[in-house]
C-alpha positions as CSV (number, residue, x, y, z in Angstrom):
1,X,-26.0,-28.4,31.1
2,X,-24.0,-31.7,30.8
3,X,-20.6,-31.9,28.8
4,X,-18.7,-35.3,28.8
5,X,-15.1,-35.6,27.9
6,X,-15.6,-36.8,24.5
7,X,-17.8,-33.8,23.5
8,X,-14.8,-31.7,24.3
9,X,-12.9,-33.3,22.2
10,X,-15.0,-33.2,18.8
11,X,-15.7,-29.4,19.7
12,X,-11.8,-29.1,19.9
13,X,-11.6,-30.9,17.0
14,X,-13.9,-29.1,14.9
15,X,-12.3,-25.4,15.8
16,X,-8.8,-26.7,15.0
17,X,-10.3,-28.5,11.5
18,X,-12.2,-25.3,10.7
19,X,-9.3,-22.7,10.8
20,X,-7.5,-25.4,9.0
21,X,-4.6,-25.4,11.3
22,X,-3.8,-28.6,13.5
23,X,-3.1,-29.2,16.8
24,X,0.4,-29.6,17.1
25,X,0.4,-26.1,15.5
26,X,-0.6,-24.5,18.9
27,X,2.9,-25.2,19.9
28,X,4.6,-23.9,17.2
29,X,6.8,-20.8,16.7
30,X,5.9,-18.1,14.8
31,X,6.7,-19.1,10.9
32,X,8.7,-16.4,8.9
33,X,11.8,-15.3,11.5
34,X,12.9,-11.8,10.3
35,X,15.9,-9.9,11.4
36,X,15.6,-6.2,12.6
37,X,18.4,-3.4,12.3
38,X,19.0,0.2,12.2
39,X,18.1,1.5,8.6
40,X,20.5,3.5,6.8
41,X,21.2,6.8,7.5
42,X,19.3,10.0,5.5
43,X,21.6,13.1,5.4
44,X,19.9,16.1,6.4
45,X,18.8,18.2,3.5
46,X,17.3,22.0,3.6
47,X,13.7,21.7,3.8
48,X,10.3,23.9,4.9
49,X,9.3,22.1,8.3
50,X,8.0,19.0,8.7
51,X,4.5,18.9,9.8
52,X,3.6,16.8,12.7
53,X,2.3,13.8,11.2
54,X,-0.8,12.0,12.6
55,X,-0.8,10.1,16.3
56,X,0.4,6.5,15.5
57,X,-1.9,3.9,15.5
58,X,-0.8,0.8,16.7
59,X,-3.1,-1.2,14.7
60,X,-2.3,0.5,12.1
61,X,1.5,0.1,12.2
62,X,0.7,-3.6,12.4
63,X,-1.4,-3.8,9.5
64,X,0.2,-6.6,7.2
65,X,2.1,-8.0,10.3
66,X,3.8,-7.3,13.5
67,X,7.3,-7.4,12.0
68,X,6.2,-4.5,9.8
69,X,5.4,-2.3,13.1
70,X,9.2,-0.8,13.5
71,X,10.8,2.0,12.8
72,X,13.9,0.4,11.8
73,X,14.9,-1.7,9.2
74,X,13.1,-5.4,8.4
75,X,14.3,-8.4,6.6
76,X,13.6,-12.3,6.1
77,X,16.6,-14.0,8.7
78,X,19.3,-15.7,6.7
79,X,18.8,-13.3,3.8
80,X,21.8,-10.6,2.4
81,X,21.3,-7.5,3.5
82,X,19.3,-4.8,1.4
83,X,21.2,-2.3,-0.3
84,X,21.5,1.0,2.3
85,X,19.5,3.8,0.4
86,X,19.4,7.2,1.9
87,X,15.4,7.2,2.1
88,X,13.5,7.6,5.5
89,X,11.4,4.4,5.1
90,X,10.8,2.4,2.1
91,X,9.1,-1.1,1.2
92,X,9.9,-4.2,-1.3
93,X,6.8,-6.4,-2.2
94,X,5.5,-9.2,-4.5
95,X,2.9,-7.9,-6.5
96,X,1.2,-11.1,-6.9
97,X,1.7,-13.3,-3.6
98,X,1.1,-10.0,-1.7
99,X,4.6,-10.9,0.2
100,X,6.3,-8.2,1.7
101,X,10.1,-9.6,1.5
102,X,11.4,-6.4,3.7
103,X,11.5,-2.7,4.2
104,X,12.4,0.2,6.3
105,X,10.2,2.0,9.0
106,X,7.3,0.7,6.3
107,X,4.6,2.1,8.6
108,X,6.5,5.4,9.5
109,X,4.7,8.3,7.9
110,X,5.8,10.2,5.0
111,X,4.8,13.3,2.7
112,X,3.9,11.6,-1.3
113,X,4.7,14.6,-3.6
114,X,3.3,13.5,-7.2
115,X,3.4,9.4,-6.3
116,X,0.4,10.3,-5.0
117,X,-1.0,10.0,-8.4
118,X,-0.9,6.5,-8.3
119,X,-4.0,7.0,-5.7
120,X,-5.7,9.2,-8.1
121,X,-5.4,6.9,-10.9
122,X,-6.9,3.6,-9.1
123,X,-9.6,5.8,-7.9
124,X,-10.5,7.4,-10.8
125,X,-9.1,5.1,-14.2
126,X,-12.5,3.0,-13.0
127,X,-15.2,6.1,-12.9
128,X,-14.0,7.6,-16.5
129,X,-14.7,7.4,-19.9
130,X,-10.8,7.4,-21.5
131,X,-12.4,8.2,-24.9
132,X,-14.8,11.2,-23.8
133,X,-14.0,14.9,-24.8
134,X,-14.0,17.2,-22.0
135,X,-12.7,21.1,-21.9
136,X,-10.1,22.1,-18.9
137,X,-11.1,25.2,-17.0
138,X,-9.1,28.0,-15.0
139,X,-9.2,25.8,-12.1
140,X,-7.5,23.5,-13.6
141,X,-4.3,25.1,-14.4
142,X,-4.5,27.0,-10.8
143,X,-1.1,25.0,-10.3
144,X,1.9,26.1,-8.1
145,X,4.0,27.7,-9.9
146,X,6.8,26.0,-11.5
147,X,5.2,22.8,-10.8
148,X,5.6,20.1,-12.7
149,X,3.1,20.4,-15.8
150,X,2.3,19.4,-19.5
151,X,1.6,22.6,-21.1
152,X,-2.3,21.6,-21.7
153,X,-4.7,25.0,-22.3
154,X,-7.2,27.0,-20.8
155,X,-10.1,26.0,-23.0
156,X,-8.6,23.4,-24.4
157,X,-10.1,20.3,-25.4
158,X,-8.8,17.0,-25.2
159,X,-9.5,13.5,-24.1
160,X,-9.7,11.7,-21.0
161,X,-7.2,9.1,-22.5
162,X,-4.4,12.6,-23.2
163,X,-5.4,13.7,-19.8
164,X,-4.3,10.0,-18.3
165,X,-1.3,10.2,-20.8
166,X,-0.2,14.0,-19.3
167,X,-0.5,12.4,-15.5
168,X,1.5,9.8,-15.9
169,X,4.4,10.6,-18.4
170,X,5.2,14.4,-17.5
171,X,3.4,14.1,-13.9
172,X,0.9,16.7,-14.9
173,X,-0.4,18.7,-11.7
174,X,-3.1,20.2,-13.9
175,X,-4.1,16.6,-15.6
176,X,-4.2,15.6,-11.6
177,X,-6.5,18.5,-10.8
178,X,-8.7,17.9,-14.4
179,X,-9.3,14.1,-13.5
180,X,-10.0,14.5,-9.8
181,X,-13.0,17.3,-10.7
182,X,-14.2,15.2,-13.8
183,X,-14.2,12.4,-11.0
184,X,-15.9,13.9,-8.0
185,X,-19.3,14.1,-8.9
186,X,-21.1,17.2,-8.3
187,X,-18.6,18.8,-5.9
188,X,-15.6,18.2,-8.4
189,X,-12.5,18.4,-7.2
190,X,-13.3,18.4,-3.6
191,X,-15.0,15.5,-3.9
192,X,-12.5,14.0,-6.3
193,X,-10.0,13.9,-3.5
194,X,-12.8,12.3,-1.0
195,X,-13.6,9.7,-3.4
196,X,-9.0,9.1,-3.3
197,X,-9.0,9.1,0.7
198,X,-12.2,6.7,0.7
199,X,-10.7,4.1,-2.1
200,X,-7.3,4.4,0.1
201,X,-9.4,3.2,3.4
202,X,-10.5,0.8,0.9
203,X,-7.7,-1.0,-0.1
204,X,-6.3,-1.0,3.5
205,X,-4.1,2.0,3.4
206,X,-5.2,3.5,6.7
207,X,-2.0,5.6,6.8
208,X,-2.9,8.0,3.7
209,X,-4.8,11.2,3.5
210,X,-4.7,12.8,0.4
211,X,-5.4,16.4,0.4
212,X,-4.3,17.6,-2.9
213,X,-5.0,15.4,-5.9
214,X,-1.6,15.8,-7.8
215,X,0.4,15.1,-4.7
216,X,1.7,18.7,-4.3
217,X,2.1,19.1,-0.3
218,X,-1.0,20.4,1.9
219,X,-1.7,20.4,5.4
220,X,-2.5,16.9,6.4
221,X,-1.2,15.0,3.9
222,X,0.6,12.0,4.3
223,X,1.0,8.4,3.4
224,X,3.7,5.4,4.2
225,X,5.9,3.2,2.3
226,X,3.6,0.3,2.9
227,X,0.3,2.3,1.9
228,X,1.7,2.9,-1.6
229,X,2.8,-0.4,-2.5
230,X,-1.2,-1.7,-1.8
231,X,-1.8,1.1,-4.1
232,X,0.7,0.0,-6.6
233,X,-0.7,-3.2,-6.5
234,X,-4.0,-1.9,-7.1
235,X,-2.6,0.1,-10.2
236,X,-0.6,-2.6,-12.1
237,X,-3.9,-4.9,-11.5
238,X,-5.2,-2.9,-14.3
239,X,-4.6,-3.4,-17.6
240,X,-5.5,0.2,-19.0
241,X,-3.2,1.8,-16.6
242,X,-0.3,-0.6,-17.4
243,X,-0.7,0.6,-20.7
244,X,-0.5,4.4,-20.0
245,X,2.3,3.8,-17.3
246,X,4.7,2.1,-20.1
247,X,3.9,4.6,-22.9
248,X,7.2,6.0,-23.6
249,X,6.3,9.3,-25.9
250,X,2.8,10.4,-27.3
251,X,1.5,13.4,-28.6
252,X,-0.4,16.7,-27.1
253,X,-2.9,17.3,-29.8
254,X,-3.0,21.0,-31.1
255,X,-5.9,23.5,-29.9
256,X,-6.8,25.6,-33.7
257,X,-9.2,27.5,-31.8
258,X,-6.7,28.4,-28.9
259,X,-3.9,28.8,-31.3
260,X,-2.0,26.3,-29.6
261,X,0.2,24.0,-31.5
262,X,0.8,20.2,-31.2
263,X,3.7,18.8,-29.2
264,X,5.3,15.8,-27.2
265,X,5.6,14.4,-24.3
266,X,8.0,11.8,-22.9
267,X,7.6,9.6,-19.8
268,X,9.7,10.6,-17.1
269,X,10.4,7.2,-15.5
270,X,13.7,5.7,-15.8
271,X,13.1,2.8,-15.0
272,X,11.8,2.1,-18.3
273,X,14.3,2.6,-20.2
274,X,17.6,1.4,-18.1
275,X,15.9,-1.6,-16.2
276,X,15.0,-4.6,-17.7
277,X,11.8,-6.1,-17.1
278,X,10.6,-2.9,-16.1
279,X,6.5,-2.5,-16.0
280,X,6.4,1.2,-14.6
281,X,5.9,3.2,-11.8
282,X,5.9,7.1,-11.0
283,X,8.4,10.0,-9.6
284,X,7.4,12.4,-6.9
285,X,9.5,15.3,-5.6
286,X,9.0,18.4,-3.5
287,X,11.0,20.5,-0.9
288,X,9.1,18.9,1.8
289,X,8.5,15.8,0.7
290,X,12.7,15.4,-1.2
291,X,12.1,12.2,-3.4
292,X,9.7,9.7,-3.4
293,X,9.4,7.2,-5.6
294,X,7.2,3.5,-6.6
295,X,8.5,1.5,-9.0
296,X,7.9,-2.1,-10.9
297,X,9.1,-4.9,-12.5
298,X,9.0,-8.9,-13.8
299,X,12.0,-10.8,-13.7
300,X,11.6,-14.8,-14.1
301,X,7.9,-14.7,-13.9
302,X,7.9,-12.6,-10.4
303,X,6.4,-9.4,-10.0
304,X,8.0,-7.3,-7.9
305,X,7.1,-3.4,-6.5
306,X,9.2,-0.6,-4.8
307,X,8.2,2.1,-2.9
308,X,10.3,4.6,-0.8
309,X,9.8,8.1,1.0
310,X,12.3,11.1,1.7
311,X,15.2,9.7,-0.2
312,X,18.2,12.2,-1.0
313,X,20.1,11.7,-4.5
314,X,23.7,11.2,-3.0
315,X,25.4,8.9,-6.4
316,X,21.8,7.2,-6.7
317,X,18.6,8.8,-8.1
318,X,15.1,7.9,-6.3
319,X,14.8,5.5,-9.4
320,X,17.5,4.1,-9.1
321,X,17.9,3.4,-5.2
322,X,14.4,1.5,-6.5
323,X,16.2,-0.3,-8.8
324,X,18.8,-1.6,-6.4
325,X,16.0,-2.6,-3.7
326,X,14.6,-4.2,-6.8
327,X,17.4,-6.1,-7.5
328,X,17.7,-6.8,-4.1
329,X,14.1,-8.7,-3.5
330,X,14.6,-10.4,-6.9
331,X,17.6,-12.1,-5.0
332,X,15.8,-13.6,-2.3
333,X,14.1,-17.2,-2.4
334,X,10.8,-17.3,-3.3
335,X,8.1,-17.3,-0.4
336,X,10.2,-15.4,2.2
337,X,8.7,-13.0,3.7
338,X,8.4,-10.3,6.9
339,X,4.3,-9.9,6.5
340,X,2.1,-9.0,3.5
341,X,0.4,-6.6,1.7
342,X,-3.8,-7.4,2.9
343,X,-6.2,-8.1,0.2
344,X,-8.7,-4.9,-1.1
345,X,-11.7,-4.4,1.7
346,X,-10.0,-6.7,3.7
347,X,-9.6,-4.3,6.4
348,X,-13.4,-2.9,6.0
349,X,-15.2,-6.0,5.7
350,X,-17.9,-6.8,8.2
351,X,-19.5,-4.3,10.5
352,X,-18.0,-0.8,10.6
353,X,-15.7,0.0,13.0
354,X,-14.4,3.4,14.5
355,X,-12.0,5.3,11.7
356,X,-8.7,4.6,11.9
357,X,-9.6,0.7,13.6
358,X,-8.3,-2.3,12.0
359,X,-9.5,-5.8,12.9
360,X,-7.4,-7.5,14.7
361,X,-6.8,-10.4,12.4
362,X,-5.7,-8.2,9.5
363,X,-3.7,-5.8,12.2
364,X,-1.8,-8.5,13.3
365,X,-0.9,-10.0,9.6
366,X,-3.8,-12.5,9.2
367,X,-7.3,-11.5,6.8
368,X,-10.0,-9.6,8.0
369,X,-12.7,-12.2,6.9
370,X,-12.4,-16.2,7.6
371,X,-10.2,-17.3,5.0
372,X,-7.5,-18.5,7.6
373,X,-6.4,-21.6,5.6
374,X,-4.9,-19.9,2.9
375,X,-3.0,-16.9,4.8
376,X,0.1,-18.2,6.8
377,X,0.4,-14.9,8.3
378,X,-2.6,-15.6,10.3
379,X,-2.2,-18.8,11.4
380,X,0.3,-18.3,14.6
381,X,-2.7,-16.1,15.5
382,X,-5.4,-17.9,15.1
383,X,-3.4,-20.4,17.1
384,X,-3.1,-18.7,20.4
385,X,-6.7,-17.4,19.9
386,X,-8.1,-21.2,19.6
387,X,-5.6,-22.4,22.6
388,X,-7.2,-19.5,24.9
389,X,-10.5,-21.1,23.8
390,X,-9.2,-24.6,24.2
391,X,-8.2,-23.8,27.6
392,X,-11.1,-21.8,28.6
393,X,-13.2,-25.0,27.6
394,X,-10.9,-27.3,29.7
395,X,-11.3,-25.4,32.7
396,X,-15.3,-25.5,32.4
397,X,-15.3,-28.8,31.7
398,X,-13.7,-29.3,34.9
399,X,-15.5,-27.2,36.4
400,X,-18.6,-29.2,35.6
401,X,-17.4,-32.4,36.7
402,X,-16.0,-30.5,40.2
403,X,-19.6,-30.0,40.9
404,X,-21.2,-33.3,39.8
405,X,-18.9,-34.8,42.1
406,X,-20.0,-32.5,44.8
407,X,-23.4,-33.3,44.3
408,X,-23.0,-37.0,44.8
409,X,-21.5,-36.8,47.5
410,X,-23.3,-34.0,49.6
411,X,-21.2,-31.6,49.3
């Protein structure tokens, strides 16, 4: 094998041109300095106990960037400070640019109550038939009791469009448990809630196991504040749910044959009605879970999406504590960030990898697929990966030329 000096440089040259980042990059810092903090405290509040949550990951803490691997609290230097919510962890992102502007303990695990909806709507708004006729069962309206709920009947028969309508407005346990069975193929609800975990893996939110499909608490079941914003984003993508998510009031048609009489409904958000700009979002609550919440809204052409887990309503409701994060990300400048929310099957392209593994581009903020040009997160990355194999060729190279030298002379 003979290399010469100026082969090392057009190899050098063509690894630095191809990730699109140039060689006085190598030596630069880190772009996007964030500043890290305590978050705010959570009173304690009476609650069943907390179930252990899953072993963490570090990949997956990373995933989206390293900043976003904390347990504390995370925001762009130089910026003002985030309002101080009484929620365990929560998570302000740009729906569009993907940019996370800042959040708190975003990776930490957390129990969903009903925003876990939001899962079973971008699984299943894409696998149903909003205009087809279908007739709820018993096991349907096997609910908790006193659980949220529309009032739908036994026998009765509505549309897939109502059933979206029910979810979404009034939180609907047994429209949750409908759709997920209509949705699961032949094993119906069981697999319904496969299908949510495997769309979740899907999307990148390693950190969320469904186990109910309405959100109400079961063993296993948890989720993060940075998991439900890349479901979020995955829900206002579409238009159909953007439609049901703003629909302020509709009407439960009337069952004849069941007796049952037609009534309303009215959606349960807030934010619609006392936040401009407003595009949606959903409520969760339970005992174990204390308030959740994931909220939207445009202001000057930005997109922006909350999401926060284990808040307590001190003077602010989950909505609103939303609302003041919201109003705090609209604040900052444009392009700051802390990391990002990764791309859908980002995380899963390629060959498979173990459960619960994600590739170290995309765990470290960068994509999981060469598209390192257009992904600043990735670059400082991809920077010290091409210096090791800069160096690694250097050292060869001399290597070499050690032993030609050798040669001539005898040795």
């Amino acid at each position: 094998m003979r290399v010469r000096g100026r082969s090392a440089v057009v190899i050098t040259a063509f690894l630095l041109s191809a990730a699109g980042t140039p060689a006085a990059a190598l030596a630069a810092p880190a772009a996007g300095a964030v500043t890290t903090g305590p978050c705010a405290p959570v009173p304690s509040a009476s609650r069943p106990p907390r179930p252990a949550p899953p072993r963490a990951e570090p990949a997956q803490r990373a995933v989206g960037g390293a900043a976003l691997a904390t347990a504390g609290l995370v925001t762009p230097s130089g910026t003002p400070a985030p309002p101080a919510v009484p929620a365990t962890s929560w998570l302000v992102a740009d729906l569009d640019s993907g940019d996370v502007l800042g959040g708190c303990g975003p990776h930490e695990y957390g129990t969903p109550a009903s925003v876990q909806k939001l899962l079973l709507a971008a699984t299943m708004l894409p696998r149903l038939d909003p205009h087809e006729t279908v007739t709820l069962t018993h096991g349907d309206l096997d609910i908790e009791p006193g659980s949220s709920a529309v009032g739908f009947a036994e026998g009765g028969r509505y549309r897939i469009e109502t059933l979206w309508l029910g979810l979404l407005l009034k939180s609907g346990n047994e429209a949750a448990n409908a759709l997920a069975r209509l949705g699961g193929g032949p094993d119906g609800l069981a697999g319904g809630v496969r299908a949510m975990n495997a769309y979740a893996h899907h999307l990148g939110a390693l950190q969320t196991h469904a186990v109910t499909p309405s959100g109400l608490d079961g063993p296993g079941q948890f989720t993060s504040a940075y998991d439900l914003a890349l479901i979020a984003r995955s829900c206002f993508a579409d238009p159909t749910f953007r439609r049901y998510d703003t629909t302020r009031t509709t009407t439960i048609p009337a069952q004849p044959a069941l007796g049952e009489k037609a009534f309303g409904i009215q959606n349960d958000n807030q934010l619609l009605y006392r936040y401009p700009g407003a595009l949606g979002g959903k409520t969760g609550f339970t005992d174990l879970a204390r308030h959740t919440y994931v909220g939207a809204a445009e202001r000057d052409r930005r997109r922006l999406v909350v999401a926060l887990l284990g808040a307590e309503v001190l003077d602010k409701r989950g909505w609103e504590q939303g609302a003041a994060l919201l109003d705090w990300g609209f604040g900052l400048p444009r392009g700051v960030a802390v990391g990002r929310l990764v791309n859908p099957g980002e995380l899963t392209a390629g060959p498979a990898a173990p459960a619960g593994t994600a590739p170290a581009l995309a765990a470290a903020g960068g994509p999981g697929r060469l598209d390192l040009a257009n992904h600043h997160w990735s670059r400082p990355l991809v920077a010290v990966c091409l210096a090791g194999v800069v160096a690694g060729f250097a050292v060869l190279l001399l290597a070499l030329r050690h032993r030609r030298r050798a040669v001539r002379h005898g040795r």
